[in-house]
Steps between C-alpha positions, in 0.01 A plus 500: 500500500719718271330676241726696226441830383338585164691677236438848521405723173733727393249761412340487820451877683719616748446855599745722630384473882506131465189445551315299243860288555346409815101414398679335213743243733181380689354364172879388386677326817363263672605267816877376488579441829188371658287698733649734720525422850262557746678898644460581134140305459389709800607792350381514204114414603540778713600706174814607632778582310828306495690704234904464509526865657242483766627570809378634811562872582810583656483621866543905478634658837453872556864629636475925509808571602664272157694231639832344312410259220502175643673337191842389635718297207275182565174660406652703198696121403172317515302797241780468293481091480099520437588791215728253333224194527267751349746574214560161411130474488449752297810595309605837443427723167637824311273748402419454129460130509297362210123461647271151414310764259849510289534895623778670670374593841497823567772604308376776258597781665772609217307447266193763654821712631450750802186784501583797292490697818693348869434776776848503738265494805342171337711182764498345144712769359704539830588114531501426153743232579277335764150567335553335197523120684114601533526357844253767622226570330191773534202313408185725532254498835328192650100504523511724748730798337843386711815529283622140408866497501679117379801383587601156284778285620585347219622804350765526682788486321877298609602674840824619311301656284282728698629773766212403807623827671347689162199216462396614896554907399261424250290284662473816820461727148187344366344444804549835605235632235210306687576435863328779606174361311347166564699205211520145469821246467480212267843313543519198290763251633529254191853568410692551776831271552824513633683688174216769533393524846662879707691374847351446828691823611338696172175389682534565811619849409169527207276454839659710734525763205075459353370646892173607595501769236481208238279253701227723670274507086613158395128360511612168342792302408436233271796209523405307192622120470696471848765257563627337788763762458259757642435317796857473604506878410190556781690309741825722468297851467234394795652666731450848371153478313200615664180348498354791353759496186404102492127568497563660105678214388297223256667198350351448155604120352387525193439849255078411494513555847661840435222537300270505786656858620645700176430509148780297294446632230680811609751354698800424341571085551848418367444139243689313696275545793193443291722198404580354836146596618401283238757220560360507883152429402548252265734287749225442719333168612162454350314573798734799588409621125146464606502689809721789296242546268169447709564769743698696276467891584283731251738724365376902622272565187584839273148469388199377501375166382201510614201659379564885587254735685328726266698822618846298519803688546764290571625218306280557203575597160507905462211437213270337764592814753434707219186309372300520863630849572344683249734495238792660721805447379680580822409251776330617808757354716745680340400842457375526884784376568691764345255802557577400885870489498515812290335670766613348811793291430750725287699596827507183645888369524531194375136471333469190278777336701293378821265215475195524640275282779439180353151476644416863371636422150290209473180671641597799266495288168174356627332806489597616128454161384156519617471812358466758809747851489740472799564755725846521595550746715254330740777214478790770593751324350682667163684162443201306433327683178869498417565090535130441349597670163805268443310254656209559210796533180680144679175310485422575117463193304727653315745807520447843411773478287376147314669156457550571130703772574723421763746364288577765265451793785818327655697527217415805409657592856833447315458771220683861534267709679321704176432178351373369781273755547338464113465168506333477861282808416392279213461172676270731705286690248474162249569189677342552855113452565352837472367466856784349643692830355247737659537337851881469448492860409251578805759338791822646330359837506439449838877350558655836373319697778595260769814582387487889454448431889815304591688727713221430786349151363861385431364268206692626171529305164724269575301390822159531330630274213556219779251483655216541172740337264380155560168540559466668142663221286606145578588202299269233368772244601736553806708792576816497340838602665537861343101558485416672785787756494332560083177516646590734720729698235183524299277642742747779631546593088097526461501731846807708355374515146139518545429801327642364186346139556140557569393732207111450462 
């Protein structure tokens, strides 16, 4: 019996992940086609999923030694045919293509200009020509204090319009700044097609070039809305992946399941893969729809929703800290934190770089949040008080730096530097939560003598900015595509300047 579908409401939500789309399709499609057949029946009582990118894992041989690419012309002929499928599926679009909202995606960048200050060691400032695509972008640390470094596909621009023998210096360039530390890859895929896509020899050389030095701290990399183009792009590469490389990669079809491993609020999702994310969920069968939603991952929580323990540290307000801590304005966490480095972790190469052991992190945070002192140097590791203090200023409800504020600190980045420093020093002394100011004031202090130690710790402004820079402001709404490079800007200008910033 065919039923049609109801109208749907044209005010109805639809988030940016997609997913009230997908609770809201259950209630608004209904059976077209009849039941599905009995594979499908049996599937779905057994509540697994039959998504349209669901595929099984792709066979990953170890070969040491690096073997030829097993391509040939009819394996590279068959990617390019699925590419072109895919393509006609999903056509291709410019950057700066009017969004549903009525907005210009991503296309202010003029009109905020470049930071007031561009260091010439900055890859930014070095590939000006390749950075500002936004292809790669720095995007804060996971939950566990790794680097997360996004690569989007559908950023890529016509091929006759980017050099790829630049794109892969800069690629090696980037990367270079956290290989020797632990970091996560987040490549989306939406967006690649056949005008876009680098050659199969531009690949096979990318590989061969990204060796163990680049692989051996990848902890994760994130493929976000596969294709059947990736498959035929495992088949061709098998030969010279390890199993060890393959262990690290995770196939994420849809951005909630993202969600389950990295906050998204600080990574920076292009709109047209929030978009197609979107499209995807809402395409599906009702009782696809259903399974999508009832074992949809919980996203990794920046704080707490439940009620907190009485001497709460993380994910808590900083007036609930301050409230069960006798009126402290500095958190615990924090200021242990720091009395610890400062004496046993301003020599340490590297120091804020390294994440720490995940199951000594999580025990760690267990302990201040039930209120006990921790005693680090029974732990013996100087990374750890190190990844629990970003850990602590990531898992604020809110950033150090406010929501209210974020706005008009980034545009402030764009003022001559004098000006700049007035009007910050008096977004700081009138605009900024008193205590938020003081503990601001309290970890910056403690920045400039990190740095005062940079010919053995190696971490100077410019690296210090990177790796607190997110962690001290982030956007309400998603990351735009010049926001982390302001963030950042902003940070190194309060370490530089903070003598004339922090004046009470």
């Amino acid at each position: 019996m065919d039923v049609s579908k109801p109208d749907v409401r044209p005010d109805e939500p639809n988030t940016d992940l997609g997913i009230d789309a997908a609770e809201a399709h259950i209630k608004s499609v209904s059976i077209s086609e009849g039941l599905p057949g009995q594979t499908e029946r049996a599937r779905f009582m057994k509540g697994e999923s039959i998504g349209d990118y669901k595929w099984e894992e792709p066979d990953l041989e170890y070969d040491e030694t690096g073997v030829d690419l097993a391509s040939g012309e009819a394996a590279e002929w068959e990617a390019e045919e699925e590419l072109a499928r895919e393509e006609q599926d999903h056509p291709f679009h410019r950057g700066g293509a009017i969004t549903p909202e009525g907005l210009i995606d991503e296309d202010f960048e003029e009109e905020l200009g470049s930071p007031a200050f561009e260091d010439e060691n900055d890859p930014d400032f070095l590939y000006r020509d390749i950075a500002k695509f936004g292809i790669v972008q720095l995007a804060g640390d996971d939950t566990l204090g790794r680097k997360v470094i996004v690569v989007s596909a559908c950023r890529l621009p016509l091929r006759e319009e980017l050099d790829h023998q630049r794109l892969l210096k800069y690629l090696k360039h980037t990367l270079d700044q956290y290989v020797e530390n632990d970091y996560t890859l987040v490549y989306f895929h939406h967006g690649l097609n056949s005008r876009n896509k680098p050659s199969f020899g531009w690949m096979r050389q990318a590989y061969n070039e990204f060796d163990r030095k680049y692989k051996k701290n990848l902890k994760a990399l994130y493929l976000v809305h596969p294709t059947n183009f990736i498959k035929l792009m495992w088949n061709i590469f098998r030969p010279i992946i390890s199993a060890k490389f393959g262990r690290k990669i995770m196939y994420m079809n849809y951005l909630h399941e993202l969600a389950q491993h990295l906050q998204l609020d600080q990574i920076i999702v292009p709109q047209r893969v929030r978009d197609y994310d979107a499209l995807q969920l809402s395409s599906h069968s009702w009782y696809d729809a259903f399974l999508l939603t009832k074992n949809k991952p919980t996203p990794v929580p920046t704080s707490i929703t439940h009620a907190p323990l009485p001497r709460q540290q993380f994910g808590v307000e900083l007036k609930y800290i301050k409230l069960h801590n006798d009126g402290e304005i500095i958190p615990p966490v924090v200021r242990q934190c720091i009395d610890y480095l400062r004496e046993h972790g301003m020599q340490t190469e590297g120091i804020f770089r390294r994440s720490a052991n995940a199951n000594d992190l999580r025990r760690v945070q267990k302990t201040f949040n039930e209120g006990a002192p921790e005693n680090f140097s029974k732990l013996g590791d100087v990374h750890l008080p190190a990844a629990i203090l970003k850990s602590f200023l990531r898992q604020l409800p809110e950033p150090l730096l406010t929501y209210d504020l974020y706005d008009h600190i980034i545009r402030v980045q764009t003022l001559p530097e004098e000006d700049r420093v007035k009007e910050m020093r008096r977004i700081m002394v009138e605009e900024l939560a008193e205590d938020n100011y003081f503990i601001l004031k309290y970890i910056l202090h403690f920045l400039t003598e990190v740095v005062a130690n940079s010919d053995r710790n190696k971490m100077n402004e410019q690296n210090l900015a990177i790796v607190f820079g997110p962690n001290l402001m982030w956007s309400k709404n998603q990351a735009s595509l010049v926001s982390v490079g302001y963030v950042n800007a902003c940070t190194l200008f309060m370490i530089r300047r903070y003598r004339d910033l922090f004046v009470k």
